[in-house]
N, C-alpha and C positions, 0 to 999 in steps of 0.2 A: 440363555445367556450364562454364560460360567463366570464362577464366584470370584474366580483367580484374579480377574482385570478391574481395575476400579472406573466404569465404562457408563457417560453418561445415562439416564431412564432413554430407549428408544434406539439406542445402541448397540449392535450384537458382533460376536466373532463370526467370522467368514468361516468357514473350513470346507478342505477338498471334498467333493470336485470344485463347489460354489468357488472358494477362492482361484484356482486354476483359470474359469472362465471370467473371471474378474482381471486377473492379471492380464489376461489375451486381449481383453478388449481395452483395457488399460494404454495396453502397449501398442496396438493398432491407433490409436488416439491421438497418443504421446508420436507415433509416425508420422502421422496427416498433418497434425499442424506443425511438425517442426517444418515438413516442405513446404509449406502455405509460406515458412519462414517466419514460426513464431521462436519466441524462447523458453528453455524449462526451469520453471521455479518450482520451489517447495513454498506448501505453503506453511505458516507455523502452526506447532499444537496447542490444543487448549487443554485444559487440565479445567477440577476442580481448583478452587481456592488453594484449601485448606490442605492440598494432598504436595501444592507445587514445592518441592525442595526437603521434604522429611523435618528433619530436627531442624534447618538453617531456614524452617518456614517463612519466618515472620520478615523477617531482612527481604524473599525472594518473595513475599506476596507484595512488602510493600513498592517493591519494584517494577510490580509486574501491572498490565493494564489490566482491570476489571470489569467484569459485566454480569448482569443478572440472566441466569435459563428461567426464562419462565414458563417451563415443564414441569420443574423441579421446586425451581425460587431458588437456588444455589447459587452462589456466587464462582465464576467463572473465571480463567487467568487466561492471559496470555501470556507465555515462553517472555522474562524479563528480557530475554535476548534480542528480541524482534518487538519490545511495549513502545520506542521511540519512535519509530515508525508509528506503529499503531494511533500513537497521540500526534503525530503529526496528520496523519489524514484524519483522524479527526480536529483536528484544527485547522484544518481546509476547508474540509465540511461547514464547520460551525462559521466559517469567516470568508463562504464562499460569494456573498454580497460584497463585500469591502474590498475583497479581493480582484472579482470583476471591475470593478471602479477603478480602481487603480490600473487594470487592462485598459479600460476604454481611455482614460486620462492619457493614457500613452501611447494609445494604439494610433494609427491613421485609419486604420480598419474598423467596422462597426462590428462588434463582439457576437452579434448574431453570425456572421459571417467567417470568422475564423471556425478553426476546424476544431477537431473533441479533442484530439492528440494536444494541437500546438496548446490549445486553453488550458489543456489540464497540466503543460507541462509550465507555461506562464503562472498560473496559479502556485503549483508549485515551486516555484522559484521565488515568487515572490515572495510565499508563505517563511520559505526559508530565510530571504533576506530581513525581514520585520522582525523572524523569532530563533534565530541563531546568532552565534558568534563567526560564520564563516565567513571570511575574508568576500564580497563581492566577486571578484573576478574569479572565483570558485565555481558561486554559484551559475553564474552566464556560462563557463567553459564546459561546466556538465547540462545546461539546460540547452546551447548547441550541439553536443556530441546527442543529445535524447533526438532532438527536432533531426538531423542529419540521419540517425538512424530509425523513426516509426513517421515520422512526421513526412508532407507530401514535399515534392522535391529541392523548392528553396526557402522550405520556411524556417530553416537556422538562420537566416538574414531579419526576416521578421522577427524571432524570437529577440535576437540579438538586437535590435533595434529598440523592440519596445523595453527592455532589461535596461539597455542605456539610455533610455528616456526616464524612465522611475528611477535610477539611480540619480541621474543627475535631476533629477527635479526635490531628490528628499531633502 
């Protein structure tokens, strides 16, 4: 492992050839599922703590989401850029009982029975409506354009139904 990178314990540099047949397979991958008709995302980096930001550390740790390597016992960051996100599905997570509830309350549907797309995308929605400031009619417009585009064929109707049932019932 060279010294130059500051690269978690278990961590190593690639180098050619190794990295050549990583990109190839990479890129064959990154092929398959775009035709499946997925989408490509980055995902973010993590850093040390203590490393994210140089001298303007302290402002961008505290900004940033944290988590323990228990490899190490180091304290870990995520990119401040992408932490709200990050505390968002973790507060999906931690509030995905309440969350459900609030499904079923509104659903006609028994919560067993919706699909992983539409729930995850009601959950979400939901989560955003209880813990943001974004206007309602936001959140519905983008949790129909989500359902319309991975969700099975008319379930932006459902979405949209159960969204204006929890609305109007808060």
């Amino acid at each position: 492992m060279s010294d130059f990178w500051n690269l978690p314990d278990g961590v190593e540099e690639i180098v050619p050839p190794l990295s050549t047949n990583l990109e190839k397979t990479k890129t064959e991958l990154l092929d398959y599922f775009q035709n499946k008709g997925f989408d490509l995302i980055f995902t973010p980096l993590v850093e040390y703590s203590d490393f994210i930001g140089g001298l303007a550390n302290e402002e961008l740790s505290r900004s940033s989401f944290q988590f323990s390597d228990t490899n190490s016992e180091r304290s870990l960051a995520l990119r401040p850029d992408i932490s709200n996100v990050a505390e968002k599905l973790k507060g999906i997570n931690k509030n995905n009982d309440s969350l459900n509830k609030n499904i079923a309350d509104n659903s006609s549907i028994e919560i067993k029975s919706i699909g992983e797309i539409e729930i995850s995308i009601l959950r979400q929605s939901i989560f955003e409506l209880e813990n943001s400031d974004i206007d309602y009619p936001i959140v519905i417009n983008e949790a129909v354009k989500l359902a319309k585009k991975f969700g099975q064929e008319d379930s932006y109707r459902f979405i949209n139904g159960v969204l204006d049932s929890y609305i109007a019932a808060r």
